[in-house]
N, C-alpha and C positions, 0 to 999 in steps of 0.2 A: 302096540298099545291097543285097550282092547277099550270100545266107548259104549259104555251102556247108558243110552236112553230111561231117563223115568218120569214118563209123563203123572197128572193128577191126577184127579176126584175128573171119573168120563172117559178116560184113555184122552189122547190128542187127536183128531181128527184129521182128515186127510189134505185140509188147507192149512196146519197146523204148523208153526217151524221146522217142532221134533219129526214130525212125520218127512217132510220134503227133505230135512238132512236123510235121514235113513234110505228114503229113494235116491239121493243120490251117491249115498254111501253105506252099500249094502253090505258092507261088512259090521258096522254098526247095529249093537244088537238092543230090541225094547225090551226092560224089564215087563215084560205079561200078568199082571196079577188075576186072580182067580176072578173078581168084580169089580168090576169099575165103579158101577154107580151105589153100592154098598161097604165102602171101604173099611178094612179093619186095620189096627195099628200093626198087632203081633204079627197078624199072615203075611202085610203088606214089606214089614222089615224083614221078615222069615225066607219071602218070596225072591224079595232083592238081595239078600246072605247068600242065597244057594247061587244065583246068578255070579254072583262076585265071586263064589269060589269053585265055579265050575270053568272060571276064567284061565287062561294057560299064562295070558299075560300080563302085564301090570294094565290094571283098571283107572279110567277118566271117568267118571260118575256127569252127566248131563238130566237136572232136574226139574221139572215146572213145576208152582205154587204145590200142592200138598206133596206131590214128590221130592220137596225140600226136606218137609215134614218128616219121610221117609228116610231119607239119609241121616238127619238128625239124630234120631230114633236108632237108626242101625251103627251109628257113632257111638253114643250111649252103649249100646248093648254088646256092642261087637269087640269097638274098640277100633275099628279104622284098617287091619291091616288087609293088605292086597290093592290098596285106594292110591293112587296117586297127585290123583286131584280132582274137585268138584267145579262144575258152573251150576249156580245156585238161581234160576228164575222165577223173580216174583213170588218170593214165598210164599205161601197161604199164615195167615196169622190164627193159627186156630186154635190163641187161648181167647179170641176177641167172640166173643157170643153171637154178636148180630151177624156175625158173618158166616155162623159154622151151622151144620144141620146136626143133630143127632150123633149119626155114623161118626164126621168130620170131629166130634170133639173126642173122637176113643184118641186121636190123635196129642189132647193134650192133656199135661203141660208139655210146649214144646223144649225139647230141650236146647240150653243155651250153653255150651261148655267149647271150648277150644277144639278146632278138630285136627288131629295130627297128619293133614296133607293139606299144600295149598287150596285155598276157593276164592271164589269170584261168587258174590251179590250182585245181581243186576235187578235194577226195581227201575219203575217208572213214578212219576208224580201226580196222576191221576189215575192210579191203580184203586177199582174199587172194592178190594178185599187186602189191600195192606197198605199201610201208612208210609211215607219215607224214613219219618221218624225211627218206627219199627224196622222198617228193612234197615239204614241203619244201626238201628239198636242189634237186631241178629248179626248183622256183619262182624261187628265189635267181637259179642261174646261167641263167634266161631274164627275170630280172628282169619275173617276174610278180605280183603279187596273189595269196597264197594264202588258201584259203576249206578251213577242215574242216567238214565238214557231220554227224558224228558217227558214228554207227555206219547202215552204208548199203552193206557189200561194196561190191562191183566197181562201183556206180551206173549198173547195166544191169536188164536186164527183170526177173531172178532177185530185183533190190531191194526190187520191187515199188513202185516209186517213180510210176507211171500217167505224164502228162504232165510232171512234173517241176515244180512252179512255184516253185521255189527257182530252179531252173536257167534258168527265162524270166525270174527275176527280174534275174541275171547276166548273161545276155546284152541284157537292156535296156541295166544297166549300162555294160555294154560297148561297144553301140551309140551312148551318148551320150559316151561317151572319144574313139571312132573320127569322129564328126562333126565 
């Protein structure tokens, strides 16, 4: 099973969950996009395609907030095959205005459609770029597994959340769905 990393809008940083799974599981690969702090929808879904099928083995998709965005998007466009399942983290809501810059809106509408391999939602309840409501409402219409984990913001480094072991707990989850 082959697990690719898709961090945001910034890359994840080195206190960052995705970051400390990948140091301790280097076989674990980050999707790399061309710019982090200038994001585009097409390159960004272009970027993670070629990753996915440069893959030998069945793919687990691991996403933070607009890297949600991203697998979204590459749902729509691709159609899902080679994916065997998603963890879906705090997704960035970026049909919501107040919360998007510029770059961040090339990403909507986001798309809302069934995705054809298991996912896992995990959102927190003082996330301040996405509502529970909405996370949610996404889980629904990508017919995912949604998981509130409490009060936890954005579920990046700032969480102080270290390696995460809620989150390896889910993606185990997950990898025993996708087998």
């Amino acid at each position: 099973m082959t697990i690719l990393i898709i961090p945001g809008f910034g890359d994840s940083g080195p206190l960052h969950w995705q970051t400390l799974w990948e140091n301790e599981h280097p076989e674990y690969r980050r999707v790399v996009q061309y710019d982090w702090e200038h994001p585009d929808c097409a390159e960004w879904v272009e970027t993670l395609n070629r990753f996915i099928h440069t893959s030998k083995n069945p793919t687990l998709l691991v996403a933070h907030s607009l890297g949600c965005a991203v697998v979204a998007h590459w749902v729509k466009n691709h159609g899902g095959a080679g994916v065997h399942g998603a963890l879906l983290v705090s997704p960035s809501d970026v049909d919501l205005l107040k919360h998007t810059t510029p770059e961040i809106r090339s990403f909507s509408p986001l798309p809302l459609l069934p995705f054809p391999f298991p996912s896992i939602v995990v959102a927190s309840s003082n996330d301040p770029y996405l509502t529970l409501k909405r996370a949610q409402h996404f889980a629904s219409c990508w017919g995912s597994r949604f998981v509130n984990i409490g009060r936890a913001g954005h579920i990046n480094a700032d969480s102080d959340l270290g390696d995460w072991a809620k989150g390896k707990t889910l993606l185990k989850e997950l990898t025993k769905l996708a087998e």
